[in-house]
N, C-alpha and C positions, 0 to 999 in steps of 0.2 A: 310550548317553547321548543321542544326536539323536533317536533313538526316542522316549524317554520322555520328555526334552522335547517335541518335538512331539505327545507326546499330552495333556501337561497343557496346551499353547497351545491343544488342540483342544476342551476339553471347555469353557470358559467360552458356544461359541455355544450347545449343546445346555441350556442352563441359563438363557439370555437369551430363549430362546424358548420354553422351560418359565415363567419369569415372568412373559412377555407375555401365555400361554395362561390362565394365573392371575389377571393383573388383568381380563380380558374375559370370566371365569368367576363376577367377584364379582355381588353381587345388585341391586348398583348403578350397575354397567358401563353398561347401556342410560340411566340416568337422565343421567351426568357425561357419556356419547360425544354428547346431543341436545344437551345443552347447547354444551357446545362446540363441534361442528361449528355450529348455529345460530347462535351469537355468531361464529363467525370469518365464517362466511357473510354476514352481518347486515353485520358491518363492511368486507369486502373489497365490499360493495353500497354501501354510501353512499359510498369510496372513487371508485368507477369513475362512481356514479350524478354525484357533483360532478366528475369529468373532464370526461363526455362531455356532461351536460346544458351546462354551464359553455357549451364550446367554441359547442354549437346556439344558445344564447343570447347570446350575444357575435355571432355568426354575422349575427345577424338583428338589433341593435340592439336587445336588449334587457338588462335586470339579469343579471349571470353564475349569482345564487346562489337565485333565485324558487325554479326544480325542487327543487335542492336542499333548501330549507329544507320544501319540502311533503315530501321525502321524508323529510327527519329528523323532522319532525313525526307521519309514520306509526313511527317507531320508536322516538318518545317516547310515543306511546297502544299501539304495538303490546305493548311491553315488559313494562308494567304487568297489560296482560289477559293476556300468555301465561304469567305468574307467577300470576296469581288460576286458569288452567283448571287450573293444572298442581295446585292447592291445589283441585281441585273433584273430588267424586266420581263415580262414574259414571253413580252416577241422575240426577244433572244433568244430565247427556250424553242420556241416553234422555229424560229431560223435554223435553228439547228439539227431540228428532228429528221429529214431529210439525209443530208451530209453525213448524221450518226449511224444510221442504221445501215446508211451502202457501205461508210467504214468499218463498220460490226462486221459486215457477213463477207466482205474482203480480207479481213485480218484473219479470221476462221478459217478459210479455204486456205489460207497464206498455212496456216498452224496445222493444217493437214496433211499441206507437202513439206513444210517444212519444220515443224514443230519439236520440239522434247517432249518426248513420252514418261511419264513416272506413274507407277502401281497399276499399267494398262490403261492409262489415260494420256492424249495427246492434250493439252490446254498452254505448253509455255513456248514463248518465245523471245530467245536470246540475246541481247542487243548489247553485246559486251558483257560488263557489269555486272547489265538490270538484267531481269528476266519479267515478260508482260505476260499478264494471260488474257486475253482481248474475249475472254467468254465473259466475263467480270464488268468491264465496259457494256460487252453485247446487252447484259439487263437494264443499262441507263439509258443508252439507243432505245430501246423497246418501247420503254416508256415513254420517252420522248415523242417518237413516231405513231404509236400508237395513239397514245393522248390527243396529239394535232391531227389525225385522221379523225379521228370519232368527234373530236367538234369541231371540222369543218363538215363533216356531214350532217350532225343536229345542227347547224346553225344554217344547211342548207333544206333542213326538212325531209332527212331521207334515211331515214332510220326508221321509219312503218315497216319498212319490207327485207326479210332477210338477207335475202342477197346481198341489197345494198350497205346492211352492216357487217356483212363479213368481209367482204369481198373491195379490197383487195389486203384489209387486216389477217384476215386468217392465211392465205399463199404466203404474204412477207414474213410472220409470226411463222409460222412451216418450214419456210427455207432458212431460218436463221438457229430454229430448234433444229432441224437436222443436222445441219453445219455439225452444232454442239454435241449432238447425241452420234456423230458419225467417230469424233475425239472420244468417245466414251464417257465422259461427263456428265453422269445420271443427277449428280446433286444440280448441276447447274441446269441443265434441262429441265427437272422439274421446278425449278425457282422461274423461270422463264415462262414457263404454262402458268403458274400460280400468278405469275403479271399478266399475263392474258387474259386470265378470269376473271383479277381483280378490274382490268378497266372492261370488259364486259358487264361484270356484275353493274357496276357505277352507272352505266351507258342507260341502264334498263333493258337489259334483253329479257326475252320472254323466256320464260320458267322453262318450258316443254325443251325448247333449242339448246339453250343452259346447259340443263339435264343433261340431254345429248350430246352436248361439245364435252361436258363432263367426264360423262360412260367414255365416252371414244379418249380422253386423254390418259384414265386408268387406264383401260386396255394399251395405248401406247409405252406407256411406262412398263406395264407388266411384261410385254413382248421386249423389250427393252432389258430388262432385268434377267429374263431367263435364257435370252442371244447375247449374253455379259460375261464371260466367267468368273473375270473378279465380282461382279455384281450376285452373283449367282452363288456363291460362295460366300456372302457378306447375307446376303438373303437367310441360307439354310441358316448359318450361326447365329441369326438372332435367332429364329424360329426355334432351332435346336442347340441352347448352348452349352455344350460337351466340347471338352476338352481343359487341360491346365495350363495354369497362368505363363507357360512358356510355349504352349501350343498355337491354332490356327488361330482361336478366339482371343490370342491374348492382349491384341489391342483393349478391346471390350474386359474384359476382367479387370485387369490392370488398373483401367479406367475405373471402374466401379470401386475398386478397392484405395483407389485414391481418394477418390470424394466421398467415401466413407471413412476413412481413417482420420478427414480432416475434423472431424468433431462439430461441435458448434462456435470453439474460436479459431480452428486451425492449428498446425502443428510451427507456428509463426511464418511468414515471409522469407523465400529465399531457405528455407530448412524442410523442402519439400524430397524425399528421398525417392520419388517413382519418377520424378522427371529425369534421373541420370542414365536410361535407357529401357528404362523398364516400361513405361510409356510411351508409344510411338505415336509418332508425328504431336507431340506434348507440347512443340509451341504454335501449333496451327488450330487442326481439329479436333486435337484433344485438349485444349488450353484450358477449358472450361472444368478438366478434373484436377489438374495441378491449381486451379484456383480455389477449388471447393477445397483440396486438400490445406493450402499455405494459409488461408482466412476462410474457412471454416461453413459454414454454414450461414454467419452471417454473410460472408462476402458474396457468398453464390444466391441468398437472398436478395443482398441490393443490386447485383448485377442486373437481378429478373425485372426489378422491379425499377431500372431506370429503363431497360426496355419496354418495359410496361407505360412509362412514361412519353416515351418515343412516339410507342402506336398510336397514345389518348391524342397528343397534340397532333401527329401526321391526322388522327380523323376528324378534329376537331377541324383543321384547316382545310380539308374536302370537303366538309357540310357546311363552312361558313362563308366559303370565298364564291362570289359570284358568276366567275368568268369560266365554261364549262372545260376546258383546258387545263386549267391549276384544280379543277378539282379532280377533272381524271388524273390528274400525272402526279398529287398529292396522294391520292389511293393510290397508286401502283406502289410508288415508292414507300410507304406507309405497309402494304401486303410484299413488297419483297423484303425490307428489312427485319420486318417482324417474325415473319412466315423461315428465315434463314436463320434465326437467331435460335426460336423453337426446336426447326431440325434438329439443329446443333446440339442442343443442349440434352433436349429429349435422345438422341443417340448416345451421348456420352452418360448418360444412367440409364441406356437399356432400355428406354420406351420405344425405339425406335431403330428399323437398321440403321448400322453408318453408312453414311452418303460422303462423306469427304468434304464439306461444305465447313467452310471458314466461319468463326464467330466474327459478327461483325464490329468494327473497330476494337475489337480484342488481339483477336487474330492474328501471327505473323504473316506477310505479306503484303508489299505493294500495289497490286493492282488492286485486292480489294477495301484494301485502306481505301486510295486514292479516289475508285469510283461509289463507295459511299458518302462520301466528304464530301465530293462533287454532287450527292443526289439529296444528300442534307441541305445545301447550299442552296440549291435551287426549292427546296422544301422551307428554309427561312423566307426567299422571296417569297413565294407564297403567303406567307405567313404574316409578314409587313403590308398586306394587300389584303386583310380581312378585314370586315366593317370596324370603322374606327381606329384602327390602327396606325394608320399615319396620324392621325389628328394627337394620335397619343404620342409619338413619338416626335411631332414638332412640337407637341407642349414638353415635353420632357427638357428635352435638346436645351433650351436656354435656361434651367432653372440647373440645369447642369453644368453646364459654362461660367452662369454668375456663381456658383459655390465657389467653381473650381479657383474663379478668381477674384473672390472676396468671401473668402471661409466665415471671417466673421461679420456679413452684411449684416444680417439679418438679427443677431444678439444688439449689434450696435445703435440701431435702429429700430428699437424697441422701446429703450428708456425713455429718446425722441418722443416717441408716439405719444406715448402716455402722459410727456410734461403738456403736449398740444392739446391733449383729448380734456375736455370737461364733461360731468356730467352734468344732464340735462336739470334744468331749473324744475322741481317739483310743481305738481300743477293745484292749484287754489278747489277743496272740497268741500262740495254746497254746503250748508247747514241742514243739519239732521239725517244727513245721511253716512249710511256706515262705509268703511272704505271696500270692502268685498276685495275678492283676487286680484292680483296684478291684472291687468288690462282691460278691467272692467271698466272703465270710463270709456277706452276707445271704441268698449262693443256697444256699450249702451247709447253713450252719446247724454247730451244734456236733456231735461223733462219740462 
């Protein structure tokens, strides 16, 4: 008896995780996982972003809610575009690859004569108000152009031979990392090679060249690092981290001592006490320890873990969509938002140096709110374009419409049914024979 109870208690898990494997199988799984992770994203940002901006502003005698409202402002224009790419198809995307990538590495050179420098990096540029940083863009260019060269070239049959696949991706990708790395911009430069990689990797390049473009992009960054002096100074202090929490390292301490004091529920929302200067740059690239600190370890767990969700669906939709374009530009943007998200976080607990790289849509800041929004957007088109996917989403559409406008159709039209339905007339059974299981006449048939 405890037996066989225990094994009907046992079988309800093997069936909850047969249903799980079932809704993450549908054709629309990648479409409903971006949305969602983006929206909870989106809003656990503007959350954090009026904590911490708040607290800096009040700090310093100014209005609590200025940042804020410029932030909400990026996700009242972000909103609108990432709903219009997601409604856009992919020749749009490829129309544009061209046009993005000459505007990329024009705005760059524009940021070098004429740009705002902060913490020895040139990346902003002015425009009243707003302040743009067009390196932030430059990685959605990338991908764009990048993606539309490598399949127009597999779809010309010319990717056997290396020249042909680097050539003229690897000069454009070179001239647009330099731009960046000329500003000093090592986080963004290395996000920019990491999209390189990723639509190489995708393309199928051969292991040995890989390798190679590999080795050569370490060595570029390391030469990079140590002709830096902020870089080079951010370098030694992870390696060697000496000093006290008011010294050189005291970003990084700070930080650590934030997202450790927050516990496993936080020391509650908005009662975060490192963010009133004790953590610097706390609503940007440190945002992620004033989180851990205000909601605790839970919060810094589903943070990880809606990004976790981000990646599943960005690769779910490069392995499933057909058209070699949306699945290169699905990986890129897939390895750049994941791959920056990491940095970020693994910096702010010391796995890693700081790089200065924004959490994305956490993050304060415009430019990279806005051109993630934009690379999400065009990652839903995609997404609406995997097998079955439309089919699912025209049957949806009206069954949605008729709720919305006869909530009670379908209760009212049920009593109907069933005064119409009869059942069927019993059927006449021979003599001497027994009745056996339900449908046994229709298998057997007459003798």
């Amino acid at each position: 008896m405890t037996a066989a109870a225990n094994g009907v208690a046992a079988r309800p898990a093997p069936r909850r995780v047969a249903s799980a494997a079932s809704l993450l199988g549908r054709p629309l799984s990648s479409y409903y996982l971006i949305i969602g992770a983006s929206a909870l994203l989106i809003a656990i940002g503007l959350v954090m972003v009026l904590s911490t901006t708040s607290a800096a502003q009040l700090s310093v005698g100014q209005p609590p809610y200025a940042l804020f409202k410029k932030q909400l402002l990026g996700v009242a224009v972000g909103l609108p575009m990432m709903w219009a790419l997601s409604r856009a198809p992919a020749g749009l995307f490829r129309a544009l690859a061209r046009p993005a990538i000459l505007t990329a590495a024009a705005s760059l050179v524009f940021v070098l004569a004429f740009g705002a420098s902060t913490n020895g990096a040139e990346r902003w540029i002015k425009l009243g108000p707003v302040t743009v940083q067009p390196s932030e863009f430059a990685k959605l260019a990338l991908v764009l152009w990048g993606a539309d060269l490598l399949a127009r070239k597999d779809q010309l049959g010319q990717l056997t031979d290396w020249r042909s696949l680097l050539v003229p991706l690897l000069p454009g990708a070179a001239i647009v990392v330099i731009l960046v790395k000329l500003g000093h911009d090592i986080g963004t430069t290395f996000l920019l090679l990491v999209i390189l990689l990723a639509l190489l990797w995708v393309i199928g390049t051969p292991g040995r060249l890989f390798a190679g473009l590999l080795a050569l992009i370490t060595l570029a960054l390391l030469l990079q690092v140590i002709t830096t002096a902020y870089a080079t100074s951010r370098l030694t202090g992870f390696l060697s981290p000496a000093g006290g929490p008011t010294g050189p390292n005291m970003q990084s301490i700070q930080g650590k001592w934030a997202i450790g004091s927050g516990g496993l529920f936080g020391v509650g929302l908005g009662n975060s006490p490192s963010k009133w200067g004790w953590v610097p740059e706390a609503s940007n690239d440190f945002i992620f320890a004033i989180l851990g600190e205000e909601l605790g370890l839970i919060g810094t767990v589903s943070v990880v873990l809606l990004y976790g969700g981000l990646a599943y669906a960005g690769l779910r939709v490069a392995r499933r969509v057909t058209d070699p374009f949306m699945r290169l530009a699905a990986a890129g943007v897939t390895a750049w938002i994941s791959v920056q998200a990491l940095v970020n976080m693994c910096a702010v607990v010391g796995l890693l140096p700081i790089t200065g790289v924004p959490l994305p849509l956490i993050s304060d800041g415009l430019s990279s709110l806005l051109a993630t929004m934009a690379a999400l957007g065009m990652l839903l088109s995609f997404a609406r374009r995997e097998p079955g996917a439309q089919q699912a989403l025209a049957a949806a559409r009206p069954g949605r419409l008729r709720r919305l406008l006869h909530p009670g159709g379908r209760a009212a039209a049920a009593p109907r049914s069933r005064s119409v339905a009869r059942a069927p007339a019993p059927r006449a059974r021979p003599k001497g024979r027994s009745p056996g299981p339900p449908g046994d006449w229709n298998m057997a048939g007459p003798r």
